[in-house]
Structures are given as C-alpha cells and as structure tokens.
VONUDO-381227 format. One record per residue (C-alpha): residue in one letter; x, y, z. Coordinates in steps of 0.001 Angstrom, whole numbers. Example, Ala and Ser with C-alpha at 12.3 -4.5 7.8 and 13.67 -1.06 7.14 Angstrom:
+----+---------+---------+---------+
! aa !       x !       y !       z !
+----+---------+---------+---------+
!  A !   12300 !   -4500 !    7800 !
!  S !   13670 !   -1060 !    7140 !
+----+---------+---------+---------+
% end
This chain:
+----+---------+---------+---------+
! aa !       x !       y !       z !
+----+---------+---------+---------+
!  X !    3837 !  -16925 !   35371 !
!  X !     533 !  -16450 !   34123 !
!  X !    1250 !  -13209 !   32869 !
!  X !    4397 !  -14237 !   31288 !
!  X !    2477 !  -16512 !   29772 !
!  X !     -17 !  -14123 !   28251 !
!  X !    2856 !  -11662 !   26857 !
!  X !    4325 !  -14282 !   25112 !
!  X !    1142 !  -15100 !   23559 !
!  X !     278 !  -11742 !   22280 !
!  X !    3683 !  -11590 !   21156 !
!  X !    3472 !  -14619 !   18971 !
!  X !    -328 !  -13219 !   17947 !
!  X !    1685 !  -10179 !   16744 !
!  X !    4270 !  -11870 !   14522 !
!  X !    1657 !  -14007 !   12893 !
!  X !    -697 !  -11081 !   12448 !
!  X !    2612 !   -9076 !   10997 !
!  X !    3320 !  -11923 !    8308 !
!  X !    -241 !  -12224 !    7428 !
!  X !    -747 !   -8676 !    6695 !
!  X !    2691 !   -7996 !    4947 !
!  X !    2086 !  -11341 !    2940 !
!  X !   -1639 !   -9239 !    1730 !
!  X !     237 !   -5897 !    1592 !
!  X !    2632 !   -7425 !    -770 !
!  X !    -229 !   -8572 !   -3307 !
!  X !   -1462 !   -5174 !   -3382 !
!  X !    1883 !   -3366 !   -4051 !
!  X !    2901 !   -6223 !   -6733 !
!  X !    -421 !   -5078 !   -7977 !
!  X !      54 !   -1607 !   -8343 !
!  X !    3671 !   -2244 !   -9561 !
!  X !    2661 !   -4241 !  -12437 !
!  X !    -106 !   -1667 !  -13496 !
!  X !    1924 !    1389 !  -13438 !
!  X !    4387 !    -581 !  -15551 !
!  X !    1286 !   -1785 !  -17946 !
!  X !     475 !    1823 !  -18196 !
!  X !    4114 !    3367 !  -19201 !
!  X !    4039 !     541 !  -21947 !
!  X !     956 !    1500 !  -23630 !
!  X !    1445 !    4613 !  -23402 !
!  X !    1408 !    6579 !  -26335 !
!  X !    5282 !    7982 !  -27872 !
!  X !    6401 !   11254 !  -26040 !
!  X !    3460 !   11344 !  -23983 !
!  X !    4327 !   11977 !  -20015 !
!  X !    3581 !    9636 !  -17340 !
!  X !    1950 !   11272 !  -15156 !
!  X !    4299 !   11961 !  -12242 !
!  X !    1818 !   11165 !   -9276 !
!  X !    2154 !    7637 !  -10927 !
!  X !    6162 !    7953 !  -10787 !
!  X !    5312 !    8666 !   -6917 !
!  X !    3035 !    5828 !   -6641 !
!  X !    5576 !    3484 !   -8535 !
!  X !    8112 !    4537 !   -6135 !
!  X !    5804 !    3820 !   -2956 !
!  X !    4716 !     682 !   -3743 !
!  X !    8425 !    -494 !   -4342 !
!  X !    9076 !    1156 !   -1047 !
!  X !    6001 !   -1141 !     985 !
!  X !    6631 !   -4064 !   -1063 !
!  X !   10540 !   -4299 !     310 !
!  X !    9082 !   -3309 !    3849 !
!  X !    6466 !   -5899 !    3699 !
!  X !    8678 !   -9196 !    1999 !
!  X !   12195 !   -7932 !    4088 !
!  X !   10615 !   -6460 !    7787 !
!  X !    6808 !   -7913 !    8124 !
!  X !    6662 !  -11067 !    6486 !
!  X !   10306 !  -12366 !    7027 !
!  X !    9679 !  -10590 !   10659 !
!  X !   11883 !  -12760 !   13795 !
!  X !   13178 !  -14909 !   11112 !
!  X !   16012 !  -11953 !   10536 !
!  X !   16552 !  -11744 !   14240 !
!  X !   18719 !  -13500 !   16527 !
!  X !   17709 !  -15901 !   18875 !
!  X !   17638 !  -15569 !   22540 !
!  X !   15187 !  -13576 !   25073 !
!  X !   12880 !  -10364 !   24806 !
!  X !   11517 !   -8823 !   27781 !
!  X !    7946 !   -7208 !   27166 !
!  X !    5714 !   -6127 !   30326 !
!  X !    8571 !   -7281 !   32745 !
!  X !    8361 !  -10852 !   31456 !
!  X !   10963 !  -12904 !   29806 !
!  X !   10315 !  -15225 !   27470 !
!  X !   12204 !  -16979 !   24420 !
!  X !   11841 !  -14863 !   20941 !
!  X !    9689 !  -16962 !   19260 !
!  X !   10416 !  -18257 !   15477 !
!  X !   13744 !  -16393 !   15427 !
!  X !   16651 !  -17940 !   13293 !
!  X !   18613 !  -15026 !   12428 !
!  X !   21718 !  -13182 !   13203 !
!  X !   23469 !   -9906 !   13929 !
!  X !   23865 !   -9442 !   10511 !
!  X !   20151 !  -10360 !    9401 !
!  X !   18861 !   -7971 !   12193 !
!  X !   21354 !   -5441 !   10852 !
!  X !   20368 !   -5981 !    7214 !
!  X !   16957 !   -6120 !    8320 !
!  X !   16765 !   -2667 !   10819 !
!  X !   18646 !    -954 !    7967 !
!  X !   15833 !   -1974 !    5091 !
!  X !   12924 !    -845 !    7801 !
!  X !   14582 !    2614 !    8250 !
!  X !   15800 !    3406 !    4730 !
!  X !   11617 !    1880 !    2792 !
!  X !   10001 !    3108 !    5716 !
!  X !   11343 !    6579 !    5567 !
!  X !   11254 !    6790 !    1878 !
!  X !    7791 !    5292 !    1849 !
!  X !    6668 !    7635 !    4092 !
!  X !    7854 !   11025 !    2678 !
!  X !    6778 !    9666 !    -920 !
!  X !    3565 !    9747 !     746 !
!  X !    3856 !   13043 !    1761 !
!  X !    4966 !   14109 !   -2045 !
!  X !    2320 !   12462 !   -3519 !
!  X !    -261 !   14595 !   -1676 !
!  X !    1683 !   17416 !   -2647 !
!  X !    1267 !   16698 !   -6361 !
!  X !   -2398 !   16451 !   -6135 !
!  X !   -2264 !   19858 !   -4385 !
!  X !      30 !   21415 !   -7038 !
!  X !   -2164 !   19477 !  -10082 !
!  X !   -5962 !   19936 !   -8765 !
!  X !   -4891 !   23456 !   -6766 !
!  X !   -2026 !   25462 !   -8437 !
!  X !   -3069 !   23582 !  -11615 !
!  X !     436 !   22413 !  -12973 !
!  X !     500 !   20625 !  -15628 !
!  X !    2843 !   17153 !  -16576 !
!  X !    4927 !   18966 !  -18499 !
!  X !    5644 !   21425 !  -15995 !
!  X !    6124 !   18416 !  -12765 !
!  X !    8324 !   16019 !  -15006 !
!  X !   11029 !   18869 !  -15131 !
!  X !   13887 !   18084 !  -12896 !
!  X !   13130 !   21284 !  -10486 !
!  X !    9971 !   19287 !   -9660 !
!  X !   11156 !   15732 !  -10054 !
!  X !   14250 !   16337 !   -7675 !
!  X !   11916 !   17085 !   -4476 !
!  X !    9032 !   15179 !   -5413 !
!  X !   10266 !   11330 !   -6324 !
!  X !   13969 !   11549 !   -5529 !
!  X !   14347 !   13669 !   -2523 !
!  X !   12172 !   10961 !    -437 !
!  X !   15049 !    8196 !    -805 !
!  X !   17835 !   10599 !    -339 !
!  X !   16877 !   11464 !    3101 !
!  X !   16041 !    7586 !    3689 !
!  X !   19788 !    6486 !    2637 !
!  X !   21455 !    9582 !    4461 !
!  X !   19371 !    8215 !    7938 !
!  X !   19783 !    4095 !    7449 !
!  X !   23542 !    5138 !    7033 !
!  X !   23714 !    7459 !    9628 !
!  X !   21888 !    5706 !   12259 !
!  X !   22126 !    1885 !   11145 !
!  X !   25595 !    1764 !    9990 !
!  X !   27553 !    4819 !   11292 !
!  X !   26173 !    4220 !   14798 !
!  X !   24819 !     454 !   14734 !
!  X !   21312 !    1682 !   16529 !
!  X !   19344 !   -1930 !   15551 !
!  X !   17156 !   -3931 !   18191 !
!  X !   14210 !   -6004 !   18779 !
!  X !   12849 !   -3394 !   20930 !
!  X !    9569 !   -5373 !   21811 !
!  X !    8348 !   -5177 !   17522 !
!  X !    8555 !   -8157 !   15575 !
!  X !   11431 !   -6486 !   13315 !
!  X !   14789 !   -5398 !   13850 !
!  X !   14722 !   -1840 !   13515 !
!  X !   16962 !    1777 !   13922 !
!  X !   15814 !    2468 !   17565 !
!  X !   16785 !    4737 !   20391 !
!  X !   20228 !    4873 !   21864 !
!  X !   20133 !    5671 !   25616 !
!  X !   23736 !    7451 !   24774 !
!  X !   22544 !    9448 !   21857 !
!  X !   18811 !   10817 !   23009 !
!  X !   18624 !   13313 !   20481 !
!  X !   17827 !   10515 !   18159 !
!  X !   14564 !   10671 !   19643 !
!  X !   13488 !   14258 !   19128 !
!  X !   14951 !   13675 !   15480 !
!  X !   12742 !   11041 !   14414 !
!  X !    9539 !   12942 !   16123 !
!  X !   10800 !   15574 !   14356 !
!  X !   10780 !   13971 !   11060 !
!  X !    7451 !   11927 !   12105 !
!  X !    5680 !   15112 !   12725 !
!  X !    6400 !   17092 !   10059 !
!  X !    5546 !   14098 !    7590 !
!  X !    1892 !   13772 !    9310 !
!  X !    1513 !   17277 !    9607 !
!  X !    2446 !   18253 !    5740 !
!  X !     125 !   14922 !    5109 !
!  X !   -3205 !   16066 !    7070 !
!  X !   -2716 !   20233 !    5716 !
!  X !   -2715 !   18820 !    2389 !
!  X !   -5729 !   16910 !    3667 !
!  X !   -7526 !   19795 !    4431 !
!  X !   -6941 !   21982 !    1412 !
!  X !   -7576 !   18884 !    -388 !
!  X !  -11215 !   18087 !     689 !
!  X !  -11664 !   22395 !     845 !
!  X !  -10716 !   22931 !   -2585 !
!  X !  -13454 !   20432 !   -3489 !
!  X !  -16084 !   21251 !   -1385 !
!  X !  -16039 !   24626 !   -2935 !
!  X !  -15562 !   23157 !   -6505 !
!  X !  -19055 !   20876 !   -5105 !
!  X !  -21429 !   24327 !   -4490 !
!  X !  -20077 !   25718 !   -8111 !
!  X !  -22601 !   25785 !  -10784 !
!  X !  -21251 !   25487 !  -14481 !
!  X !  -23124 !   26820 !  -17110 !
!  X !  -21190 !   25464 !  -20042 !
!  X !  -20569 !   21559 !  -20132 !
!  X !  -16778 !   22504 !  -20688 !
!  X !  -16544 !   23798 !  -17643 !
!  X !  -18454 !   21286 !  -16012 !
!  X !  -16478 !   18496 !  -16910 !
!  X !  -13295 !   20052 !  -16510 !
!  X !  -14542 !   21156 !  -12609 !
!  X !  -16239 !   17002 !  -12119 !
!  X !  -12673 !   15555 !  -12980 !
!  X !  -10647 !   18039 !  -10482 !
!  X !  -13169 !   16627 !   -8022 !
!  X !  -12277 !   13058 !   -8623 !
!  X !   -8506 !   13726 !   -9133 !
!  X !   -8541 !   15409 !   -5370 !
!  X !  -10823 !   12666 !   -3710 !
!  X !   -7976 !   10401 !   -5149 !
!  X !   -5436 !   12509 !   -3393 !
!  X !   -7943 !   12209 !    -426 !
!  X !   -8558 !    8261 !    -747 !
!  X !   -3901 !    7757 !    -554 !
!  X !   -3726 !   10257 !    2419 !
!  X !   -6585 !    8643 !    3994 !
!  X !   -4988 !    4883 !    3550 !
!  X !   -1451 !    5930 !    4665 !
!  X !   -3176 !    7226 !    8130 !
!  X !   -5180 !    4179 !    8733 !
!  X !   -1640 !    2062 !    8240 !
!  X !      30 !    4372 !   10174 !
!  X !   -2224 !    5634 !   13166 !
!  X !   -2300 !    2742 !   15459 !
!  X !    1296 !    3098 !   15865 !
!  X !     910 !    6322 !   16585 !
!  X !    -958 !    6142 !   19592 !
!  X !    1323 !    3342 !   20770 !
!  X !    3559 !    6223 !   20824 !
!  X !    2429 !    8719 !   22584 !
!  X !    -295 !    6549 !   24848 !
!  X !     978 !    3871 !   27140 !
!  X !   -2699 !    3406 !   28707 !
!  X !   -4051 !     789 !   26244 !
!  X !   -5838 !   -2403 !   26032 !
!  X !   -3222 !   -5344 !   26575 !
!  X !   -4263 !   -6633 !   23196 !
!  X !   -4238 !   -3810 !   21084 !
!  X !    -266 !   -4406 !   20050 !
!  X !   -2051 !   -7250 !   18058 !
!  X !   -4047 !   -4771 !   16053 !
!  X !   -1266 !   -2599 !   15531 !
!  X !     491 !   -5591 !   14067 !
!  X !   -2180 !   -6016 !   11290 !
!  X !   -2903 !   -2323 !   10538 !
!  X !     485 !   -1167 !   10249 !
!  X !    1770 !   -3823 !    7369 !
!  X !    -899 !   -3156 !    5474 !
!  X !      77 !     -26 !    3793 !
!  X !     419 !   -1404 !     -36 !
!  X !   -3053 !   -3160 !     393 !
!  X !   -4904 !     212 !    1780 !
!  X !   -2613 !    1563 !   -1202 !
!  X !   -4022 !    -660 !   -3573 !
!  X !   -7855 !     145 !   -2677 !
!  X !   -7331 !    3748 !   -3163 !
!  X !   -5395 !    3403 !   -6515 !
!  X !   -7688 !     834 !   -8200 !
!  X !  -10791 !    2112 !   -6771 !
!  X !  -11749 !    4613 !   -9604 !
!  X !  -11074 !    1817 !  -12230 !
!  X !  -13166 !    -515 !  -10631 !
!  X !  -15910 !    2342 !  -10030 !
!  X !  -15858 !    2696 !  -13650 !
!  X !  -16044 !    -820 !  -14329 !
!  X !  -19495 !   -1092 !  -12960 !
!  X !  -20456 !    1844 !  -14401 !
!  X !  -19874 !     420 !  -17457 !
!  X !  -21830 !   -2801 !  -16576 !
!  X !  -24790 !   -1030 !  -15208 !
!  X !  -25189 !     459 !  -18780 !
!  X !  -25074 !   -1623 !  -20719 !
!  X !  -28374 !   -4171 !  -21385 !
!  X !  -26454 !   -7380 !  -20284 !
!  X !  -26267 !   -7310 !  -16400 !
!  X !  -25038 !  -10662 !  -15685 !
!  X !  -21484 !   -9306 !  -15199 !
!  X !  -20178 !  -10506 !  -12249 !
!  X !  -18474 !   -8479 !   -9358 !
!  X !  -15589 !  -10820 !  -10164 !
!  X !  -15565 !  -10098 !  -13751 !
!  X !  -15307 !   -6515 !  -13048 !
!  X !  -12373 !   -7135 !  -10473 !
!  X !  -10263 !   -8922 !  -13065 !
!  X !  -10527 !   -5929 !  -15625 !
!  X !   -9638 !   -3468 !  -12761 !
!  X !   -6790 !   -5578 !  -12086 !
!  X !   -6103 !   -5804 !  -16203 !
!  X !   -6011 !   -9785 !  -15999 !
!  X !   -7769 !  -11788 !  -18277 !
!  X !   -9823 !  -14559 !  -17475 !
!  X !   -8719 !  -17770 !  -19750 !
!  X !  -11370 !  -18647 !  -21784 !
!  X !  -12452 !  -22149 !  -22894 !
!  X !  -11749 !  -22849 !  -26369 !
!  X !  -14274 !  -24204 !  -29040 !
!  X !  -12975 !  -27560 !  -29175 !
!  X !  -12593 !  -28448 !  -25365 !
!  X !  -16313 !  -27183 !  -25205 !
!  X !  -17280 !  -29633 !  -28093 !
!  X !  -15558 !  -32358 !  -26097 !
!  X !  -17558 !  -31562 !  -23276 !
!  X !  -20777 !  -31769 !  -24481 !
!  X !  -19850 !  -34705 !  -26584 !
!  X !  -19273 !  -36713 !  -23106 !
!  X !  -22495 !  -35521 !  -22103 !
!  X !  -24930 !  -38008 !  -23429 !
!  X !  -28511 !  -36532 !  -24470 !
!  X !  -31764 !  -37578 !  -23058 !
!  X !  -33858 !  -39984 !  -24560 !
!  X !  -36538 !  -38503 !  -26321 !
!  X !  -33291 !  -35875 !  -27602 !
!  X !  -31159 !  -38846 !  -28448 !
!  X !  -30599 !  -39769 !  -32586 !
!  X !  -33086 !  -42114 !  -33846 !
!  X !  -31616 !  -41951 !  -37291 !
!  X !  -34850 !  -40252 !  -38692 !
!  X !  -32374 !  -37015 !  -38437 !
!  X !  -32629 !  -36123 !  -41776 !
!  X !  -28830 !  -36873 !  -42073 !
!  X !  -27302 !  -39320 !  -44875 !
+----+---------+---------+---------+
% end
C-alpha cells in the first residue's frame, strides 16, 4: 500500500512538473516565434532570410504545439480510469478526456515531436553546410536545399502519425503523462523502427557536433594577418558555437529520456526529472537563440560611459520589447503631489509676479 502510495505520488509530481515546464517552454518558443517574424518584417526588399531561421521558425512551432497540446494539457486529453506503474494501481490522476482526446493528443506528440526532432537535426546541418562547405543564402533558399532541410522534417512526421496513429490506432498512456504512438505487442517491428529513426537523429545530431566544435577549434589556433580575414574567421566561430549552443539544448531536453530507455536501474524519482527536462525544449531553444543578442547587449552597455543599465534593461532589448515609459505630464503630476520641504517651500520672495 505504501508503495502504491508512493507511485502515485511521483506520478502526480510528474504531471505537475510536465505542465510547469511546457507552460515555460511555451514562453520561450512564443518568443522565438515572434522574433523570427520581427526579423522577416524588417527585413530589407529581396533580401533572404536566412534559412537556419526558416528551420528555427519551424522548430519552435513544432515545441510550442508539443508543449500547449501534449505537456501542458497532459492527462487532461486522456481518459479516465486506472494506470498501473511499478505493479501498483492507482486512479489516473486529473484526467477528463476521451478516446478521441488521447487519439488527437498521441497523434500531435508523434507528428511535432518527430518533426521537431529532425528539424533539429537539419538545423545542425545548415550550420555545417554555412560555417563548413561555406554555402551561401542564396544557394540554401533554392528548393534542392529547402526540400530536405525545412520540409522533409514534417513529411516524415505526417507519413508516421498517419501510419501509426491512425492507420493502426497505436495510442496509450503507457506510464507518461501524454497519450502517445507506443508499441504494439502485435506489431514489434514498431520498436526497432522508432530506435531506428531515434538513432540516426542523435547520431547525425552529435557528428555534426563534432565537426562543429573541430572546425572551430582549428579556426581558434589560426592567426590572421589582415583584419579581413580576421573578422571574417571571428564570425564563422560564433556562427558554429551557435550551431553548438541548439545541438547542445536539444540533448539536454532530450537525454533524460534517453536513459529511461535503455536503463531500467534508476533512482525511483528520477521519472520526475525527466518530466521537467524533457518539456523544456523551446525554453533551452530560446537560451541558445537569444543568447548572442543579449551577449551583445552588454557589450554595448559595458562601453558605453553610462553603466547604470540594468540586466533587465538589457533583457527587454534582447527580447525587442519596449519598456513603457512615463510621460511628461504624469511625471509633473507626480511631483506636484509631492509637497516640498520647508525651507524649499514658496515664500513668495520667488522672484515670480
């Protein structure tokens, strides 16, 4: 009983931890959404946006779906009645749902989580193919390019979804917080599909790692004599840690689930952490694509004489919002309520007729 009692409570620590994440996850891909879109407006007329932000665009649409439809709604979408976790049954708590909701919900999981996660995958390939091979915009916005790099992602998530959601109805609990596209016990090659398609995804993601952070290591030990060169060789370095900082943020998201995978020897409460890591892909996201702005930012402030620039300040300008700033006249009416001390107070020997 007492263990029942325990799995029921990490349970419930999970779906709250899941919500709470996904609700943060879904700030920082609303985030990243509105500055892409901020960016393609100001940009300048037949100038190419560039098409690592097409990829981002496209991930953080992915996350923010995942996060709104599959973390933060969570048991809500699913059906009530009992889950068995650690041989324990217990009541699935907050659920309110239906077969359709779970359906709905385990076919939005597979088709944004798929696409999310080969998106990922592109996008380190663009850095490779920018910072390595050195193509240009021109070159990656041609369809040849665009086809396998932003499109190809949610192809292969809609052909799975309808495959496996609504050809062969494969949706469950299966002891997550979401309905999703599980295992069938009559179809096992599902299985060895979707490690399949899991490993390939992490293994493209960490080789592109590694030529990544080799390509600028060596650009690091070069030596420029002209200042041409120099800056050309400083901004490959900071385009390829930024390829770095997104592969770096999907893995953190994505790892603890991982080893839930292939390790069943773990803590009893380390479900709960997998349930905050894993939602918070579009936050990690978010750090890694606003990071050089804000970087910049206090660059910026440390140059200039005036230091009193808050960390704040410098956060809202990253983030391209504007503070609101307090007119002349509500000032005025301020100070006018304020009465002045004595010695400071009109006498009538102001000078004034």
């Amino acid at each position: 009983m007492t263990m029942g009692l325990a799995a029921e409570k990490i349970y419930l620590a999970k779906i709250i931890a899941a919500k709470t994440s996904g609700s943060i996850s879904m700030i920082g891909s609303g985030l990243i959404i509105r500055d892409v879109i901020l960016r393609w407006h100001r940009r300048k007329e037949n100038q190419f946006l560039p098409i690592a932000q097409h990829i981002i665009l496209s991930m953080s649409i992915a996350d923010l779906f995942n996060s709104c439809f599959v973390h933060f709604l969570g048991t809500w979408m699913v059906p009530k009645g009992d889950i068995t976790i650690s041989d324990e049954k217990f009541p699935i708590p907050l659920a309110a749902g239906n077969e359709t909701t779970c359906n709905a919900q385990a076919f939005i999981w597979d088709l944004f989580t798929l696409a999310g996660c080969c998106s990922n995958a592109m996008l380190a390939v663009t850095y490779w193919l920018v910072v390595c091979r050195k193509k240009s915009e021109k070159q990656l916005n041609k369809w040849k390019w665009q086809f396998p790099l932003l499109w190809l992602p949610w192809l292969l998530g809609l052909a799975d979804s309808f495959i496996f959601v609504v050809g062969f109805g494969f949706y469950s609990l299966n002891g997550a917080w979401f309905c999703g596209a599980y295992v069938s016990d009559d179809i096992p090659w599902r299985n060895w599909m979707l490690a399949a398609i899991a490993g390939i995804i992490n293994v493209w993601i960490i080789l592109m790692m590694v030529l990544l952070i080799k390509f600028v290591c060596t650009l690091e030990r070069k030596t420029d004599t002209y200042r041409r060169n120099r800056e050309t060789r400083e901004k490959s370095i900071q385009v390829t840690k930024q390829g770095i900082w997104f592969i770096l943020a999907y893995m953190a998201a994505l790892m603890p689930a991982v080893v839930t995978i292939i390790s069943e020897d773990l803590p009893r409460n380390f479900p709960i952490f997998v349930a905050c890591a894993y939602p918070m892909q579009g936050a990690f996201n978010a750090l890694s694509y606003f990071r050089p702005k804000y970087i910049s930012e206090r660059q910026k402030m440390a140059s200039r004489s005036d230091r009193r620039e808050s960390r704040v300040s410098s956060i809202l300008k990253t983030l391209s919002i504007t503070p609101p700033k307090r007119s002349s006249a509500s000032s005025n009416a301020i100070l006018q309520k304020v009465p002045a001390p004595p010695n400071e107070q009109d006498d009538g020997c102001s000078g004034k007729s």
